[in-house]
Structures are given as structure tokens and as C-alpha cells.
C-alpha positions in Angstrom: 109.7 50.1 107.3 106.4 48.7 107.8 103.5 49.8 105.3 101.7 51.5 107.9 104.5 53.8 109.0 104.8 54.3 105.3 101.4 55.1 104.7 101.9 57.4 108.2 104.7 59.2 106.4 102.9 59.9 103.0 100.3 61.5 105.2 102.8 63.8 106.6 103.9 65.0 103.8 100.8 65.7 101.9 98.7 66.9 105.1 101.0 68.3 107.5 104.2 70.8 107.4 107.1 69.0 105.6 109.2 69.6 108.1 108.0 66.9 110.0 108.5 64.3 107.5 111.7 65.1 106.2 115.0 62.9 106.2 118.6 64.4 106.4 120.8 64.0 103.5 124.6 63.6 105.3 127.0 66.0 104.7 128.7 63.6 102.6 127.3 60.6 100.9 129.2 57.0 102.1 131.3 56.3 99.1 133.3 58.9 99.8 133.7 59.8 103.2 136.3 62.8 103.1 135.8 63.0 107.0 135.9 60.2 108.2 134.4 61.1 112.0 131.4 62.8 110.5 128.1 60.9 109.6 127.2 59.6 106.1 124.1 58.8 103.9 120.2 59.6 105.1 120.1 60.3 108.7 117.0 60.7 110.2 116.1 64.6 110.4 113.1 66.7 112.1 113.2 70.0 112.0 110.2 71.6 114.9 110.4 75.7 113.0 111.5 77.1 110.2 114.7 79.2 110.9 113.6 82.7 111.4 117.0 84.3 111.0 119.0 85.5 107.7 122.5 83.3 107.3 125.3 86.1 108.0 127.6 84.7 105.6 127.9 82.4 102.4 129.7 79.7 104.6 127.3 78.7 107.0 127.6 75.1 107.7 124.8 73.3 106.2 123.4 69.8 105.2 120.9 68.4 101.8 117.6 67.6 103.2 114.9 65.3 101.1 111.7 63.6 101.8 112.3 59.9 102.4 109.7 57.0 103.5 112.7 55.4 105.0 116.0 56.7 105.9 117.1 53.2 104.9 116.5 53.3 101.2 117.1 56.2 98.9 115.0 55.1 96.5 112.6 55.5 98.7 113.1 59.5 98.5 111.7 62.1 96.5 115.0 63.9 95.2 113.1 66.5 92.9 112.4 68.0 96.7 116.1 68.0 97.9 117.1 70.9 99.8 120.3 72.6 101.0 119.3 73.5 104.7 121.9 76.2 106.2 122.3 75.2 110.2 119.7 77.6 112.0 119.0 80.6 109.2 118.0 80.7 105.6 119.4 82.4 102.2 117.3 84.7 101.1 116.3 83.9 97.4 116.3 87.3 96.1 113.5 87.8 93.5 113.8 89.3 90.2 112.6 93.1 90.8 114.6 93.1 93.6 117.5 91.3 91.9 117.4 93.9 89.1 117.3 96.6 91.4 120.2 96.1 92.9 122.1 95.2 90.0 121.7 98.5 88.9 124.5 100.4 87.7 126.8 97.7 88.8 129.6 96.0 87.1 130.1 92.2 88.4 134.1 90.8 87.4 134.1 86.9 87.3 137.9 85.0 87.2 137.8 81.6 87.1 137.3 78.1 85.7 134.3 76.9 83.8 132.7 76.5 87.7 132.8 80.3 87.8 131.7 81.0 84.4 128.6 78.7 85.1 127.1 80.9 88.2 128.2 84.0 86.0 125.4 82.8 83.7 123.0 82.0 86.0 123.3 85.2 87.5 122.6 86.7 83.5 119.6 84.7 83.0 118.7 85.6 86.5 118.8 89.5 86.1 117.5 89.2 82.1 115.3 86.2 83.0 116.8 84.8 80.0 120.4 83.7 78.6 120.6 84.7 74.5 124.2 84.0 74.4 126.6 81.6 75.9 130.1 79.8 75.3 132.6 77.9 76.7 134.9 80.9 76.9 138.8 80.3 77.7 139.5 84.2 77.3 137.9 87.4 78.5 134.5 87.6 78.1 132.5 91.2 78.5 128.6 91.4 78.4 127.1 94.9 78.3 123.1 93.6 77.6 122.3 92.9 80.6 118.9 94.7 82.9 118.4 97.0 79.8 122.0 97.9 79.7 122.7 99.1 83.6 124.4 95.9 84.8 127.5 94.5 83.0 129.2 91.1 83.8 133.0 90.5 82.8 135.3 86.8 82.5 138.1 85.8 82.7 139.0 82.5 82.5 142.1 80.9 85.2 144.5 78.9 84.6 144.6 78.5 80.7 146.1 75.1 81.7 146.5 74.3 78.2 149.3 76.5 77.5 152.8 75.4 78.3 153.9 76.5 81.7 156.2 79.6 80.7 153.4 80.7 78.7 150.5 80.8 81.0 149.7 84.4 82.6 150.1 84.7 85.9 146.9 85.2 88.2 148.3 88.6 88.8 148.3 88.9 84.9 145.0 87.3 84.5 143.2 89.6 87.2 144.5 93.2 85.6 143.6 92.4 82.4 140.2 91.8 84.0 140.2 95.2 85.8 141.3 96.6 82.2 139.1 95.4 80.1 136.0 96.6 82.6 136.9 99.9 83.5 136.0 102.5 84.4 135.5 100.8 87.6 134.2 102.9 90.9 135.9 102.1 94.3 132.8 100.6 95.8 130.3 97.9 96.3 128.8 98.7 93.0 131.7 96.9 91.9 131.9 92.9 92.5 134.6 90.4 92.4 134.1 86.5 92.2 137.1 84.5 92.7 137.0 81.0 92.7 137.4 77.0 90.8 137.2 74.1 92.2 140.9 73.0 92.7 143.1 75.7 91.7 142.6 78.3 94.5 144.5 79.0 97.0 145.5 81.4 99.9 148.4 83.3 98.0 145.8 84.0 95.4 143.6 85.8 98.0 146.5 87.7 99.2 147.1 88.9 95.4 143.9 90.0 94.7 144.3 92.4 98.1 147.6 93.5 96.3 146.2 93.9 93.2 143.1 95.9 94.5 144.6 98.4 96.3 147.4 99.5 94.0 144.7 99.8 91.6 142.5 102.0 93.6 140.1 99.6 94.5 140.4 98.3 98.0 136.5 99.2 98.5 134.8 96.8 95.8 132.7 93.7 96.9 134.7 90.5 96.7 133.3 86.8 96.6 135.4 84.0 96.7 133.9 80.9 95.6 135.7 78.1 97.6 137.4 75.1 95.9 134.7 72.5 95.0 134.9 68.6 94.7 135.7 67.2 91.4 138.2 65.1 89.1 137.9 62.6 91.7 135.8 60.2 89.4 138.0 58.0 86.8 137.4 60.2 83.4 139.8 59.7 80.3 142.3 62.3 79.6 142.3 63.3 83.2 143.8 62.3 86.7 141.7 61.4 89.1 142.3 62.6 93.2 142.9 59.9 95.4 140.9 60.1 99.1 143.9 61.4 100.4 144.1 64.0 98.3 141.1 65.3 98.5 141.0 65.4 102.2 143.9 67.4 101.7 141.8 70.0 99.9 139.3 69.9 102.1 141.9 71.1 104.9 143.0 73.6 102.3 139.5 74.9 101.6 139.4 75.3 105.7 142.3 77.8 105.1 140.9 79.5 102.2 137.9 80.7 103.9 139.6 82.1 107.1 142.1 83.7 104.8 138.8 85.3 103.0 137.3 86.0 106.1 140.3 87.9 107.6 140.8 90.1 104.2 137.0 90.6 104.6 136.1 88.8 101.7 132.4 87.3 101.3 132.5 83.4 100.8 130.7 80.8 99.5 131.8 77.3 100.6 131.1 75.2 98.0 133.1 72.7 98.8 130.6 71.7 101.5 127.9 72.3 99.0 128.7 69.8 96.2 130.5 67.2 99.0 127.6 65.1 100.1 126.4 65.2 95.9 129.9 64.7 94.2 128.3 62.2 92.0 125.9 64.5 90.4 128.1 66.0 87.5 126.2 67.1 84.5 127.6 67.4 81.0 132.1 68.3 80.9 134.8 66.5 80.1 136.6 66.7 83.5 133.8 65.5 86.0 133.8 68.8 87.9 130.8 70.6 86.5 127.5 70.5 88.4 125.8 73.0 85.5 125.2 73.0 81.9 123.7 75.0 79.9 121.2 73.7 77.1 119.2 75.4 74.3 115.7 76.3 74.6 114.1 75.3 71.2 110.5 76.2 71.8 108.3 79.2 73.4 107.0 76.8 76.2 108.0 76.6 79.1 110.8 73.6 79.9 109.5 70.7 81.2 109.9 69.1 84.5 110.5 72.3 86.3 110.4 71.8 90.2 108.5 74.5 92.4 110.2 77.0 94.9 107.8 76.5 97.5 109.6 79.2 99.6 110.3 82.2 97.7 112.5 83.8 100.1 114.8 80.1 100.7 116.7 78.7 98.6 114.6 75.4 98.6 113.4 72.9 96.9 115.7 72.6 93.6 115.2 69.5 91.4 117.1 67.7 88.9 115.3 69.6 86.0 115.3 73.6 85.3 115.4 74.3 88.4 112.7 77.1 90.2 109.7 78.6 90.1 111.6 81.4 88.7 112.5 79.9 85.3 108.6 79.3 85.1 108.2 82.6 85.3 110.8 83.3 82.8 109.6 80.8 80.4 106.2 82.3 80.4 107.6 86.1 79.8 108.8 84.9 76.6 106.1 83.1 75.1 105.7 83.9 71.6 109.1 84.5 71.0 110.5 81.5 68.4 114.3 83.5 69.3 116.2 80.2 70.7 117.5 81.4 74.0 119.6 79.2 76.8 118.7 77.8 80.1 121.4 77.0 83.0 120.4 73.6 84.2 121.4 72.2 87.4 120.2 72.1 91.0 123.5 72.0 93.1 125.1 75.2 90.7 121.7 77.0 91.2 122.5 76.8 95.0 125.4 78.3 95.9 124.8 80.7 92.5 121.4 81.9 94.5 123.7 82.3 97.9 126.1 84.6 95.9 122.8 86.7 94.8 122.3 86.5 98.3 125.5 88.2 99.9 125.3 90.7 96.6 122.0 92.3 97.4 122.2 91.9 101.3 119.2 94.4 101.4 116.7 91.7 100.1 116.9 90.0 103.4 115.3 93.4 104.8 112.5 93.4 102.1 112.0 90.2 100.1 110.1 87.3 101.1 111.1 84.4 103.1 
């Protein structure tokens, strides 16, 4: 790119709406192209308007979209401004009063891998804007502290694939013990369910939890199921890696998980799509599949390097540091406090964790902000 386009370019983006100056992000970055007939790498991407409509579901097709001077070099792009752009509508980024609000009196059930257990916390320092306690749980987990003790947020961790096959409890197994351990549970939306990892999940495990639900009186509760997601597909020791084949063949299987969800009436959130075109972004795990971590926060400053929300009703510009204007905010409540407290870092898990907010407080998308 010539230096005067350049310099064209950096004028955009600092004097003009950065829609114009934005480059696309493909669906899936080049070095692994899991479909092979769709684009790959920075495409060139102007967007005319904002989307003026809500996204009617947590699977909306979508893309990562980033300032670039050239669509040629990456290094040329300003990834602390990546974005996941929804095709034609927006997820509402529901803000804490609200988020709290709607939490009330409401008992969220997690059962999952350490994938699930990471947008469980978010969703904790969301609605306390902050995290006092955290673990890398393999049991059942039950947190009763949360928005001044009306909201409570169980675990369960699936598969314990550590345990010898015969001794491994079933799904089926897995999920009652989660109902048990959070009753009493009420027949409604004021009860959630996420379901979801990113390999394990299938269709049969859908149909169980419909089973499992309505023998236990509970065909009415909100359920999310967090698609499968990429991971140990990058050579880590200990751990087989997926070949391109196989992970097209999830891919096709993740297809059939969401219509399965969809047809049970399920919410999704496709987070296979999501973490596709970043699959190189793991942060801190043994296994290559985690795109969150969670770190301690020592002093009673705010973190450093946190990147703005410059939309407060999108889901928008989240950066490789803590990740919204939101934690700012959070930061700032507790100054003065020397109480170490933890912070869920990572910009890809605080997506599709801000979507599920999304699809669990629908109503924001009557009365927050865009």
C-alpha cells in the first residue's frame, strides 16, 4: 500500500466513522482452512450502517472485524480493536444494573468442561463485578454469593475423563446430581441451563437433557447449549492432536448440534464459528483448548491495558488484555480494597460469554443501550 493511502486510512480512522476503515477478519484464518470453499485471512470489509436490529439467536453467522492499513499485512492491524460482527444485527451487551436485575432470584446450572466453567465465571464477575474465588473444579461446584445473595450459579464438571471408563458417570448421572445439588428448582425461565465443551457434545446428549428435564418436572427452564469449540488441534504433549479431517468432521457435527438445539427449542451459542477464524489464540491450559484464564488481581488499581467498549450496547471492541470498559468500571468500585480478587482474561471467551448474557436477559435488548 502506498504511504498516501496509508496516511488516507489513518485519517479514517481517527476522523471519520470506523466503519469505513475497517478490514474483515475471515471466518477462518489460512492455516487452517476447515472449509475449504470459504474465504480466508483479511478480506477487505466496509460496512455503510451500523446494524439497527437485535440478533434473534446466539448462532447468527458472523465474522472478526479489525482495523488494518492494508488487508495485505496483519501486522499492519490494530488487534486490541478486533471485533466479532454478527451478519446484519448486534448482541446487546447487557450492562451491569440491568444484568443484575435480571439475575434476580435466578439460579444459573453450568455442566461442562473447563470451557463452560470459564463463561460461568465471567458471568460471576459480571453480576458481582468482581471474582473472590475461583478453581479449576473437576466436581460440583455451588456458589450462593452472588448479587447480594439472589442469584446462585452451580457446576458440574463433564466427562471426568480421568477416571477409567466403567467408572465415569454417565451424562445422565452427571446432570441429576446437578439438578440435586441446586434444588429447589422452579419450572421456569428463572432457572438456566448451559450445556456445552468443546469436543465432547453431541446430539444424544441434547436429547437427554429433554429426558432428564421433563421427568424431573422441569421442561420449562431456560436451556443454553454452548456448541463444540475448536481445540486440541495444536501439537501439545500429553495430548492427541485432531487432524484437518477430523475437525471438519466436527464442524459437520456442530451443524447438527445446533438444529438438534434449535428443534428442542434450546438457545445456542455457536462457538465453534466464534473461536474458528482465532484458533491460535489459546491462553494459559494444558490441552490447547482454553481461550480464558483467570489471573489474580494483586493491587487496588485498575489492570492495565484494558481496551474500551466503544459501543455499550455491542459486543465490540474486545482486546487481548482485561477485556471492557466494564472491568474499568469494576476495578474502580473496588479501590481501596487490598482483598486479592480474580479477573477472567480473554477476549474471544468474553464474546460468546457476553452473547449468553445476551439470550439470558432478552429484555435488555428492549431497554439497554446499543
Amino acid at each position: 500500500m502506498k504511504a498516501s493511502a496509508a496516511c488516507l486510512v489513518l485519517r479514517l480512522i481517527s476522523e471519520q466513522p470506523r466503519a469505513q476503515a475497517e478490514r474483515l477478519l475471515g471466518a477462518q484464518d489460512c492455516g487452517l482452512q476447515v472449509q475449504p470453499g470459504l474465504s480466508c485471512g483479511l478480506q477487505p470489509h466496509v460496512t455503510s450502517q451500523s446494524p439497527v436490529q437485535p440478533c434473534s439467536s446466539g448462532h447468527v453467522p458472523g465474522r472478526w472485524v479489525v482495523p488494518c492499513l492494508s488487508c495485505s499485512h496483519n501486522r499492519t492491524c490494530d488487534w486490541r480493536e478486533v471485533t466479532w460482527q454478527p451478519d446484519g444485527c448486534y448482541h446487546t451487551l447487557v450492562e451491569r444494573p440491568l444484568l443484575q436485575d435480571c439475575m434476580m432470584d435466578r439460579k444459573v446450572l453450568f455442566i461442562g468442561d473447563s470451557t463452560n466453567r470459564g463463561m460461568m465465571y465471567f458471568l460471576m464477575e459480571r453480576v458481582n463485578s468482581s471474582l473472590e474465588d475461583w478453581g479449576k473444579a473437576h466436581d460440583t461446584l455451588v456458589y450462593q454469593n452472588l448479587n447480594a445473595g439472589r442469584t446462585q450459579v452451580s457446576y458440574s464438571y463433564y466427562p471426568q475423563f480421568w477416571l477409567e471408563k466403567k467408572q465415569r458417570p454417565t451424562f445422565r448421572e452427571a446432570l441429576l446430581q446437578l439438578l440435586n445439588r441446586s434444588q429447589p428448582l422452579e419450572n421456569s425461565n428463572q432457572t438456566v441451563l448451559v450445556v456445552g465443551g468443546v469436543q465432547w457434545l453431541n446430539t444424544n446428549h441434547l436429547r437427554t437433557v429433554q429426558e432428564v428435564l421433563e421427568r424431573e418436572s422441569l421442561s420449562e427452564i431456560l436451556v443454553v447449549v454452548k456448541s463444540l469449540g475448536m481445540g486440541f488441534h495444536l501439537p501439545v504433549d500429553g495430548f492427541r492432536s485432531l487432524s484437518l479431517m477430523e475437525i471438519q468432521n466436527l464442524f459437520r457435527e456442530n451443524g447438527d448440534i445446533i438444529s438438534t438445539a434449535k428443534h428442542l427449542g434450546y438457545e445456542v451459542i455457536d462457538t465453534f464459528s466464534i473461536t474458528m477464524g482465532r484458533y491460535k489464540e489459546f491462553l494459559q491450559g494444558r490441552c490447547a483448548c482454553h481461550f480464558h484464564e483467570v489471573e489474580k488481581v494483586q493491587s487496588s488499581k485498575p489492570p492495565d491495558n484494558v481496551a474500551s467498549t466503544r459501543n455499550k450496547g455491542r459486543i465490540t471492541r474486545t482486546g487481548p488484555g482485561p477485556d471492557s470498559q466494564l472491568t474499568v468500571l469494576d476495578a474502580e468500585q473496588n479501590a481501596g480494597s487490598n482483598t486479592p480478587t480474580f479477573h477472567v482474561r480473554g477476549a474471544v471467551n468474553q464474546v460468546y460469554s457476553e452473547i449468553l448474557l445476551s439470550r439470558m436477559c432478552p429484555e435488555s435488548r428492549e431497554t439497554g443501550n446499543r
